[in-house]
N, CA, C and O atoms as a GROMACS GRO file, in nm:
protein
  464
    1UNK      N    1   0.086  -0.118   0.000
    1UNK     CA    2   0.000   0.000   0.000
    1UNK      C    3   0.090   0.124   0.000
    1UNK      O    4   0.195   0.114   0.063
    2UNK      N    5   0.064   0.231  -0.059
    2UNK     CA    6   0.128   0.362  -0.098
    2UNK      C    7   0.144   0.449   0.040
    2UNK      O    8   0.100   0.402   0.145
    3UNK      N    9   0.195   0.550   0.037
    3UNK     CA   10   0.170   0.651   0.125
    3UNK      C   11  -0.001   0.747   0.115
    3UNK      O   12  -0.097   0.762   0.190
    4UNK      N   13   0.028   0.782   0.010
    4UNK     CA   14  -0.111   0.873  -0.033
    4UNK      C   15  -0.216   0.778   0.033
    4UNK      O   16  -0.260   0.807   0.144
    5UNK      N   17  -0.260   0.660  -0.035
    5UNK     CA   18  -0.393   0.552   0.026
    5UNK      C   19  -0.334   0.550   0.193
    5UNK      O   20  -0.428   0.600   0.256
    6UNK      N   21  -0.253   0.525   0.265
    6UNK     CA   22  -0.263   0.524   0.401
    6UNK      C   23  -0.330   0.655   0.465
    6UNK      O   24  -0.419   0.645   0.549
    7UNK      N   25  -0.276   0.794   0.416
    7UNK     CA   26  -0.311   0.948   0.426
    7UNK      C   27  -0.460   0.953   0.422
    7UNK      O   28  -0.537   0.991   0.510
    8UNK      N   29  -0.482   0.915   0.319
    8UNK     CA   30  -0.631   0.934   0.263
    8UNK      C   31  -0.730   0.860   0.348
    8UNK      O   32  -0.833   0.904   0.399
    9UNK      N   33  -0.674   0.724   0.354
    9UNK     CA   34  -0.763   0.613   0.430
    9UNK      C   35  -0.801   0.719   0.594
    9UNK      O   36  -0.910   0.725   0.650
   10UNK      N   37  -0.653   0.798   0.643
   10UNK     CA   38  -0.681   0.797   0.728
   10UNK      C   39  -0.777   0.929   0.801
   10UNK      O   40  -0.813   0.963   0.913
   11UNK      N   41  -0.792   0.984   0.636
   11UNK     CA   42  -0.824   1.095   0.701
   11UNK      C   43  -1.007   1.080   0.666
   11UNK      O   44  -1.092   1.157   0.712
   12UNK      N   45  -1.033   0.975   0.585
   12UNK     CA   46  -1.149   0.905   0.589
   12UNK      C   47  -1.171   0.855   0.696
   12UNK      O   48  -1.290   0.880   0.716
   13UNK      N   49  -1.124   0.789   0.795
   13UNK     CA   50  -1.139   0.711   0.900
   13UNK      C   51  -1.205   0.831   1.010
   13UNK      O   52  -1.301   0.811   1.084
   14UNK      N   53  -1.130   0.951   1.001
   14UNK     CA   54  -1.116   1.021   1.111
   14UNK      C   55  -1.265   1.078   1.043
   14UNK      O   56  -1.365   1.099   1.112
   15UNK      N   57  -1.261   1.089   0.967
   15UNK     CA   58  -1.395   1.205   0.927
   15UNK      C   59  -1.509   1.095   0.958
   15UNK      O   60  -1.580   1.129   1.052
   16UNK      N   61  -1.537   0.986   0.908
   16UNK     CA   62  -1.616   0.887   0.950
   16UNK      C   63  -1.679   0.865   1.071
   16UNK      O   64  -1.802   0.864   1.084
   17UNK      N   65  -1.579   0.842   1.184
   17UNK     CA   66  -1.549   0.786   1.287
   17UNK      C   67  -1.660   0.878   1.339
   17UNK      O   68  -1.780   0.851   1.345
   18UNK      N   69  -1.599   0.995   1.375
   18UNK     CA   70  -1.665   1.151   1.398
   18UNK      C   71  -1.814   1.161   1.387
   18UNK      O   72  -1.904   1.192   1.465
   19UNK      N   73  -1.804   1.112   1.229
   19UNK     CA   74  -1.985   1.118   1.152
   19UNK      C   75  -2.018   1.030   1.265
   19UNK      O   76  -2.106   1.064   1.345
   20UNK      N   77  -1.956   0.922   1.277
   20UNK     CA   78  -2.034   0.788   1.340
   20UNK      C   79  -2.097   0.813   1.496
   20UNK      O   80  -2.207   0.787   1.546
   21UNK      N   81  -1.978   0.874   1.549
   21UNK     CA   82  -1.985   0.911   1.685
   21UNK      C   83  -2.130   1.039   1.691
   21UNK      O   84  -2.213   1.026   1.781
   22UNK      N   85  -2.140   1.115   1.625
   22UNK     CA   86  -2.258   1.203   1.593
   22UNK      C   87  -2.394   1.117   1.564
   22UNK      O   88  -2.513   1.149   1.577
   23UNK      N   89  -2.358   1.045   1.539
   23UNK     CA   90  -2.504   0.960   1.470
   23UNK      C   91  -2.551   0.892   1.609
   23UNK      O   92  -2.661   0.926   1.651
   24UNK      N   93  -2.456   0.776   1.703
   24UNK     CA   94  -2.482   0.753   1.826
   24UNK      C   95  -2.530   0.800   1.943
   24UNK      O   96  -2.608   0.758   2.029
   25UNK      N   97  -2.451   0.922   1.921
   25UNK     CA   98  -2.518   1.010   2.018
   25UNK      C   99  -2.639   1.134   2.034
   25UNK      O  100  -2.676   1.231   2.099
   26UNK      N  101  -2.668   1.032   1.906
   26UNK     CA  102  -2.812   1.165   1.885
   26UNK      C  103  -2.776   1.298   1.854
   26UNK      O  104  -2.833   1.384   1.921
   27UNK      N  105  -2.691   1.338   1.761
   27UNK     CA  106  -2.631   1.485   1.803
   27UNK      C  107  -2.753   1.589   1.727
   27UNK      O  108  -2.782   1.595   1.608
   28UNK      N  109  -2.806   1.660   1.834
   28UNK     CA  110  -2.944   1.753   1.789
   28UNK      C  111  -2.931   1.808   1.621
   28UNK      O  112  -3.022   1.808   1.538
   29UNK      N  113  -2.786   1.856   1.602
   29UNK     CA  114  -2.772   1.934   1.494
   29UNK      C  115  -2.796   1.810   1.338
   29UNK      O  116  -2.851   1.847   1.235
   30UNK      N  117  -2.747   1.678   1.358
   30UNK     CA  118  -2.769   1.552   1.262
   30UNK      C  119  -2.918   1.504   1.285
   30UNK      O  120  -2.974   1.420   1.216
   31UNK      N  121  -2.979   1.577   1.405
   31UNK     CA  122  -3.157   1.499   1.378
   31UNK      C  123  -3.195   1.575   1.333
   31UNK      O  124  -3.282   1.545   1.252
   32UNK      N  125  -3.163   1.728   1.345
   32UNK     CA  126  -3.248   1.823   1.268
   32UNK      C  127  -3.210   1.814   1.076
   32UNK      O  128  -3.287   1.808   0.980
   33UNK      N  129  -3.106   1.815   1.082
   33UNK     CA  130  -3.050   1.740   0.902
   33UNK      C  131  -3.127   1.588   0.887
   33UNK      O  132  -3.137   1.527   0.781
   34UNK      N  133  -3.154   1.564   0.956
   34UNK     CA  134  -3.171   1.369   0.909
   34UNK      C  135  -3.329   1.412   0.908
   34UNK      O  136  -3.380   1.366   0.805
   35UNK      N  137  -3.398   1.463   0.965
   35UNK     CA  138  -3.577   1.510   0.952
   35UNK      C  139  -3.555   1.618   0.854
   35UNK      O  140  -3.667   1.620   0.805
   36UNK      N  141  -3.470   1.734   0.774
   36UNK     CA  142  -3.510   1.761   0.730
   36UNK      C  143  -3.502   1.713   0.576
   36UNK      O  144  -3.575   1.753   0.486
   37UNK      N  145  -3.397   1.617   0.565
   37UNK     CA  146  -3.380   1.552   0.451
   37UNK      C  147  -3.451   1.419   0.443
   37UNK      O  148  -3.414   1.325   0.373
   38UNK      N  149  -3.586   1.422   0.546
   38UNK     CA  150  -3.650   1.305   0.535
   38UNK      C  151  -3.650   1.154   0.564
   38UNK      O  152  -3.737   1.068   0.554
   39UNK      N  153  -3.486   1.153   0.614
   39UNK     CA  154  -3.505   1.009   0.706
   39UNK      C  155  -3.494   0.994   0.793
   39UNK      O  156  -3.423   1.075   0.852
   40UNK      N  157  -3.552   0.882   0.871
   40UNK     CA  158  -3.605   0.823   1.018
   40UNK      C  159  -3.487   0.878   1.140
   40UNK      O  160  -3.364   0.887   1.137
   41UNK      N  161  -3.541   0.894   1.194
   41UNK     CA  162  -3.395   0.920   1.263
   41UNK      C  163  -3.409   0.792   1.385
   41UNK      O  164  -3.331   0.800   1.480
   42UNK      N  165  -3.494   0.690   1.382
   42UNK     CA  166  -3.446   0.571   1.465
   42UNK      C  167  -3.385   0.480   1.325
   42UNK      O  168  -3.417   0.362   1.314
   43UNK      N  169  -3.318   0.529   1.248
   43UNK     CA  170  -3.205   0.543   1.211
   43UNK      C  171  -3.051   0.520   1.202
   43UNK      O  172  -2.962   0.448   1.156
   44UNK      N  173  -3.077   0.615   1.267
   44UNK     CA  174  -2.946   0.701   1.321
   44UNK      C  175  -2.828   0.577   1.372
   44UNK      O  176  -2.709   0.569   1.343
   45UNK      N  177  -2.900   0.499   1.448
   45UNK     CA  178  -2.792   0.405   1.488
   45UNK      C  179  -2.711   0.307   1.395
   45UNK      O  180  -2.600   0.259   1.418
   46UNK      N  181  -2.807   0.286   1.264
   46UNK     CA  182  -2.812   0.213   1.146
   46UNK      C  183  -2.691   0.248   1.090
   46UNK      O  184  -2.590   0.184   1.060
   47UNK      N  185  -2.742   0.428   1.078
   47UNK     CA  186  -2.621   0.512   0.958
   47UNK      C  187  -2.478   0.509   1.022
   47UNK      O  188  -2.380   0.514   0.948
   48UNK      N  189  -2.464   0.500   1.155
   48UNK     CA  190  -2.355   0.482   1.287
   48UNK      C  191  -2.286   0.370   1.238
   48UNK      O  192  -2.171   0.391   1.202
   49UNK      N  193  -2.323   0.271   1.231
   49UNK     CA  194  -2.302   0.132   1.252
   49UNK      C  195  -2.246   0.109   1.100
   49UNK      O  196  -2.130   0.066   1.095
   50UNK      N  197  -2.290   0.125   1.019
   50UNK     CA  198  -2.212   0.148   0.846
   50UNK      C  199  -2.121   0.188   0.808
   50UNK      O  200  -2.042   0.134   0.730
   51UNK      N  201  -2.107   0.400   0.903
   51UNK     CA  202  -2.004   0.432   0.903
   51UNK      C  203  -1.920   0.329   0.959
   51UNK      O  204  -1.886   0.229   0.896
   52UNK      N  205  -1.887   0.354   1.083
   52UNK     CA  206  -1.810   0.244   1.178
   52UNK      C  207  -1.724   0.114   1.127
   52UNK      O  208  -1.611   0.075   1.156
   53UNK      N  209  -1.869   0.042   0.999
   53UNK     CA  210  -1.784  -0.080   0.949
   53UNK      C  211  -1.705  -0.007   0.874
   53UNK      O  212  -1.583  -0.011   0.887
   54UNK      N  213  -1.774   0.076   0.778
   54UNK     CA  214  -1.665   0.160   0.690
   54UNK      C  215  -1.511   0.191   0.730
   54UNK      O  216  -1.409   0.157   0.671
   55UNK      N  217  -1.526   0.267   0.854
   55UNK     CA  218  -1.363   0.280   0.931
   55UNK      C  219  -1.305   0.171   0.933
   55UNK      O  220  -1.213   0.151   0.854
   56UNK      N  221  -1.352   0.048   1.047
   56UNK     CA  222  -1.251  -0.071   1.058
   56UNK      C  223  -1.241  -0.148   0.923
   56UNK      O  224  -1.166  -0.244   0.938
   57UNK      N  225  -1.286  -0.142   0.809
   57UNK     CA  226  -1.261  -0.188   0.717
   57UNK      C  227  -1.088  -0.157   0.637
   57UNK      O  228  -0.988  -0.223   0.610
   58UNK      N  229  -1.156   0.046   0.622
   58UNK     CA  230  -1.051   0.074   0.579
   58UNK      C  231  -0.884   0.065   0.667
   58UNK      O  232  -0.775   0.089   0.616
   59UNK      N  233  -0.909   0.029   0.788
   59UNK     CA  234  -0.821   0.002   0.849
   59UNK      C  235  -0.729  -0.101   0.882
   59UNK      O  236  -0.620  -0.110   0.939
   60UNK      N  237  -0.816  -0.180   0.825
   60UNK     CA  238  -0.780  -0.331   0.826
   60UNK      C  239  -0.726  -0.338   0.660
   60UNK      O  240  -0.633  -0.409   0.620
   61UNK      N  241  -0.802  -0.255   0.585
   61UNK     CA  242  -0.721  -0.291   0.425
   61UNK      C  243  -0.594  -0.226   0.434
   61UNK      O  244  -0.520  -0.258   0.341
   62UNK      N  245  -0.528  -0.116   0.545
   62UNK     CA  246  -0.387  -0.146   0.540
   62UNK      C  247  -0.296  -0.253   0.498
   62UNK      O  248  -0.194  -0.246   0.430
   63UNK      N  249  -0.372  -0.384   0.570
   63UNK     CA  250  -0.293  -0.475   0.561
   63UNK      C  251  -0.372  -0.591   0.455
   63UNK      O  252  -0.319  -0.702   0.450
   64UNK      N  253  -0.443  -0.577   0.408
   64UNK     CA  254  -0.558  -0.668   0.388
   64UNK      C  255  -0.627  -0.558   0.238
   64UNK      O  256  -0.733  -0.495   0.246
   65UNK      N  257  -0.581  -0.559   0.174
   65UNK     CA  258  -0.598  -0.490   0.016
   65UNK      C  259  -0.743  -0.478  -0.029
   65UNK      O  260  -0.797  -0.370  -0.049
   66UNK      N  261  -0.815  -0.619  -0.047
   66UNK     CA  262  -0.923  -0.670  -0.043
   66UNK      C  263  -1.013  -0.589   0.063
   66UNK      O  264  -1.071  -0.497   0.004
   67UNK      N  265  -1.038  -0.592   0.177
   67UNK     CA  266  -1.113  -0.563   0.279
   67UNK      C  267  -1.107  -0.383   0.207
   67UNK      O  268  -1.200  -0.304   0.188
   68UNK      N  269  -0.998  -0.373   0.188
   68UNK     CA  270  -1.002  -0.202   0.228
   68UNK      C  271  -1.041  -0.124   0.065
   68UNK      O  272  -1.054  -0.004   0.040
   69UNK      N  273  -1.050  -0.220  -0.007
   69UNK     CA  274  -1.106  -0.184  -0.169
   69UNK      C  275  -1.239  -0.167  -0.111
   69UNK      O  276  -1.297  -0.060  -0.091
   70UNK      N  277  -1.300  -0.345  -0.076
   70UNK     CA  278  -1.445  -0.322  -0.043
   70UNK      C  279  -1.501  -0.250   0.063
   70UNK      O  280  -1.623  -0.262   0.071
   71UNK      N  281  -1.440  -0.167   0.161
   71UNK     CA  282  -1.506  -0.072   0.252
   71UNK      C  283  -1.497   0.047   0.161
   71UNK      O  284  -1.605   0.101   0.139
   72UNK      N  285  -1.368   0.110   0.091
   72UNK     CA  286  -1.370   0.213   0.047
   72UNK      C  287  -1.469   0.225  -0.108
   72UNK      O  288  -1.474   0.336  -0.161
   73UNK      N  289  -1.524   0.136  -0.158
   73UNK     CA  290  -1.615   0.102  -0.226
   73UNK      C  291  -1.800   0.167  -0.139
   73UNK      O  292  -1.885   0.256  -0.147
   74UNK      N  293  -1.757   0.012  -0.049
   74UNK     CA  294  -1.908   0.104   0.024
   74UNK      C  295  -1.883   0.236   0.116
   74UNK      O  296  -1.974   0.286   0.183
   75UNK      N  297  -1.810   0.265   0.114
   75UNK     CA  298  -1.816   0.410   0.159
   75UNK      C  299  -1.850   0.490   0.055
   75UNK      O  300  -1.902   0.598   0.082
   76UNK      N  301  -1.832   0.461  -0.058
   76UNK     CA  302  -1.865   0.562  -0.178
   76UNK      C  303  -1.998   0.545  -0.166
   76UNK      O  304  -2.071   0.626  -0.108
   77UNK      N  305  -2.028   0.463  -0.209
   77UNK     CA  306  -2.238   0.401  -0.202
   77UNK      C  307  -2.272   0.506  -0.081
   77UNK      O  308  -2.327   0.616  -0.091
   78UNK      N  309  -2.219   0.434   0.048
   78UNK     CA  310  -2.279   0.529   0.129
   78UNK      C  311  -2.322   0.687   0.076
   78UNK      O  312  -2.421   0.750   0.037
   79UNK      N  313  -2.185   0.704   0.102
   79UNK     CA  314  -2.211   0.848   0.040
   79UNK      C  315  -2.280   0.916  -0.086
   79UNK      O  316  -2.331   1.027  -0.097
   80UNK      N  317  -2.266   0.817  -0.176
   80UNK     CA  318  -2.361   0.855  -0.253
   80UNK      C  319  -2.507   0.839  -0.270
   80UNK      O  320  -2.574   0.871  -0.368
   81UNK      N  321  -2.548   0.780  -0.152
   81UNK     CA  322  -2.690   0.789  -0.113
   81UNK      C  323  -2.709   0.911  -0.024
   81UNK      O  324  -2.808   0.984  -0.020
   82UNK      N  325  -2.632   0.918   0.024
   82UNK     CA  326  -2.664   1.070   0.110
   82UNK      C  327  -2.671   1.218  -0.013
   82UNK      O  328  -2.752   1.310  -0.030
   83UNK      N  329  -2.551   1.181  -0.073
   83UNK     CA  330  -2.571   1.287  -0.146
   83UNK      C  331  -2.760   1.305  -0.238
   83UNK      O  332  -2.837   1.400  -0.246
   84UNK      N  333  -2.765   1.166  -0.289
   84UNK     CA  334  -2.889   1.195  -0.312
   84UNK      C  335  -3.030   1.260  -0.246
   84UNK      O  336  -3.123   1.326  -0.292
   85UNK      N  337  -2.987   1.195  -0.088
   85UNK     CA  338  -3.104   1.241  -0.017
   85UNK      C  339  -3.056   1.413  -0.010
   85UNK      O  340  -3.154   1.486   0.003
   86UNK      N  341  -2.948   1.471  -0.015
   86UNK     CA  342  -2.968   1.600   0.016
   86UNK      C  343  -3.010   1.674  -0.178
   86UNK      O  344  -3.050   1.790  -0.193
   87UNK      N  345  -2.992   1.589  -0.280
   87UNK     CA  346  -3.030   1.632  -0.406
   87UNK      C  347  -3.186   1.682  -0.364
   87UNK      O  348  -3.229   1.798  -0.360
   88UNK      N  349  -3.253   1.562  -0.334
   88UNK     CA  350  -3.409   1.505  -0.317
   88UNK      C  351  -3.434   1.623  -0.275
   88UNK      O  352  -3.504   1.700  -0.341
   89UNK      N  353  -3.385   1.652  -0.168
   89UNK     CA  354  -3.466   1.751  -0.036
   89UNK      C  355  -3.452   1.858  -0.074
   89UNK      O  356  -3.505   1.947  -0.008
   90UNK      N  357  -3.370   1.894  -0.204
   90UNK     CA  358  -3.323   2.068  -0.263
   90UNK      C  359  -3.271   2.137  -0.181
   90UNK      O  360  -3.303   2.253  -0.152
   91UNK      N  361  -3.129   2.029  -0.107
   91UNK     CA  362  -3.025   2.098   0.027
   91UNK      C  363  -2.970   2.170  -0.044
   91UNK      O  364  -2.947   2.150  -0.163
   92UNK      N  365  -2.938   2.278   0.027
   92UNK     CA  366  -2.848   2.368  -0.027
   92UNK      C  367  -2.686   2.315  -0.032
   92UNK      O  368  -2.651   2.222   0.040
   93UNK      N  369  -2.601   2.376  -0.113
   93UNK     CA  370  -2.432   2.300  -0.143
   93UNK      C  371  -2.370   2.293  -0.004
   93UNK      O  372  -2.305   2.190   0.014
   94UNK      N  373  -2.377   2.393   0.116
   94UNK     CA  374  -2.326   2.369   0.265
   94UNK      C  375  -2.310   2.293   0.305
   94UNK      O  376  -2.199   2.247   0.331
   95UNK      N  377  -2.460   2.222   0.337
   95UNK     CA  378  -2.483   2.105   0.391
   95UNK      C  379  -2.467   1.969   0.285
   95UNK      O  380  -2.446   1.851   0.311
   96UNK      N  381  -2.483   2.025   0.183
   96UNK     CA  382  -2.446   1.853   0.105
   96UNK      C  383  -2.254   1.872   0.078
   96UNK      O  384  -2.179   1.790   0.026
   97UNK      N  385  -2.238   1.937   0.105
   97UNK     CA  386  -2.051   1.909   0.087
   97UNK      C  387  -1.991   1.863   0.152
   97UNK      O  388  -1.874   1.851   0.115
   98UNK      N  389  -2.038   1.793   0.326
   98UNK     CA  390  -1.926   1.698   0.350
   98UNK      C  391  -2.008   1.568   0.323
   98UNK      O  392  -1.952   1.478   0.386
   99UNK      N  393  -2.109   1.520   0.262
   99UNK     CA  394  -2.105   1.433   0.193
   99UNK      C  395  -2.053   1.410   0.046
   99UNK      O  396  -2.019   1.304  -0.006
  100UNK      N  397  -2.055   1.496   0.010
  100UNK     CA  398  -1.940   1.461  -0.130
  100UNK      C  399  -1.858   1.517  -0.106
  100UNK      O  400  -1.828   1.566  -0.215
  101UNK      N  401  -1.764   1.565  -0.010
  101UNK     CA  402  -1.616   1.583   0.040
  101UNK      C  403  -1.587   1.408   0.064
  101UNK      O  404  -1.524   1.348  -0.024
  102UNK      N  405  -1.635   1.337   0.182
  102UNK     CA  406  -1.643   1.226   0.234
  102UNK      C  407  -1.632   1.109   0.109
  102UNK      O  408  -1.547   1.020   0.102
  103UNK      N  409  -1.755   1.138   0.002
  103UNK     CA  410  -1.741   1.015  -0.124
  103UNK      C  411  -1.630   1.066  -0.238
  103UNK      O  412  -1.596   0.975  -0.314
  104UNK      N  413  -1.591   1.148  -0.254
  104UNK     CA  414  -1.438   1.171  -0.327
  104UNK      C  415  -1.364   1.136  -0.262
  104UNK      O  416  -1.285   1.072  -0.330
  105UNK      N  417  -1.310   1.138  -0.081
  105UNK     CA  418  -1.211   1.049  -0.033
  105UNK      C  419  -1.246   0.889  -0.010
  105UNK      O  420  -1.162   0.812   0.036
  106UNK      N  421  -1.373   0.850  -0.044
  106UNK     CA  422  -1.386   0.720  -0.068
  106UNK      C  423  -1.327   0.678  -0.184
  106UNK      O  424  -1.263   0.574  -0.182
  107UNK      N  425  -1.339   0.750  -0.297
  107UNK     CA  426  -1.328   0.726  -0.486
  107UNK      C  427  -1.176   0.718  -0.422
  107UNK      O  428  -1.114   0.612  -0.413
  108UNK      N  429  -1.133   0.830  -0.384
  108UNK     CA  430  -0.957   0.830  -0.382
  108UNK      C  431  -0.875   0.707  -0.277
  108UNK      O  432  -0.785   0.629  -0.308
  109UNK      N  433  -0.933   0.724  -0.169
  109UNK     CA  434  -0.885   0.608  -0.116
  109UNK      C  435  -0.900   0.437  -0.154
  109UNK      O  436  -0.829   0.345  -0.114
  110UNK      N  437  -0.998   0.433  -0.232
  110UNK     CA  438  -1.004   0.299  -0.320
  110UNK      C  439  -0.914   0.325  -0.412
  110UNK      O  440  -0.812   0.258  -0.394
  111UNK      N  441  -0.906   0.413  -0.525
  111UNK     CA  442  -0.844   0.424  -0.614
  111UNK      C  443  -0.688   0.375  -0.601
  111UNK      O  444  -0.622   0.292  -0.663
  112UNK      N  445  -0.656   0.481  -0.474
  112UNK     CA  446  -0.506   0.456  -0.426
  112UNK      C  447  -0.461   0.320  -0.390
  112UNK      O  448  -0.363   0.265  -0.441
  113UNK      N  449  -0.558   0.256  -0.276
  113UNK     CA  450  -0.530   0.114  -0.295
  113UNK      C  451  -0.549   0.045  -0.375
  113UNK      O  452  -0.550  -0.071  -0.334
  114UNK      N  453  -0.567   0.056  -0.478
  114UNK     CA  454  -0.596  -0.042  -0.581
  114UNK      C  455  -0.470  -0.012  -0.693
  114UNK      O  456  -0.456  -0.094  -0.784
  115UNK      N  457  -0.360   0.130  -0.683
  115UNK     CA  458  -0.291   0.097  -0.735
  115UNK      C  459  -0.157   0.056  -0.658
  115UNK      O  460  -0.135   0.115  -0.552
  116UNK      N  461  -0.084  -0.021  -0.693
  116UNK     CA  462   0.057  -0.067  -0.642
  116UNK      C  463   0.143  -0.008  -0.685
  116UNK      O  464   0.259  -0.034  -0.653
   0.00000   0.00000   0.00000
């Protein structure tokens, strides 16, 4: 694995982790975004728990190539379902940019591991 894909992975991890930890703890400012972009917010623990695999995935494809293609894969999905739900809801670019901040370091951190 490269330098850049470790960088990237990790700064996916950290941004993730964060999201994840927000989602667990109910954070008022992600229920008021998650109701106004229309989904459940008993939820919330769901979207937590995805991120989360997402992190130990990419963490584990340090060593493990495979694992960390397919997390940084579904981290893109992820994210690109979010981005849709903020298309849907006619979010303004603010609030939909750290979801497509988040799925371009998914695209890149797969990308990177996948080259040798």
């Amino acid at each position: 694995m490269n330098i850049v894909a470790i960088i990237v992975g990790l700064i996916l991890s950290l941004m993730c982790l964060g999201s994840a930890v927000a989602d667990f703890k109910k954070n008022p400012q992600i229920v008021a975004s998650l109701t106004h972009l229309g989904v459940n917010t008993d939820r919330m623990s769901t979207l937590g728990a995805l991120k989360l695999l997402g992190v130990v995935g990419v963490i584990i494809g340090f060593w493990v190539t495979a694992l960390g293609v397919a997390a940084g894969i579904g981290l893109a999905l992820y994210f690109v379902g979010a981005i849709a739900f903020h298309v849907r809801a006619k979010d303004n670019a603010k609030n939909t940019l750290p979801a497509l901040l988040l799925f371009v370091l998914a695209v890149l951190y797969t990308l990177t591991t996948l080259a040798k």
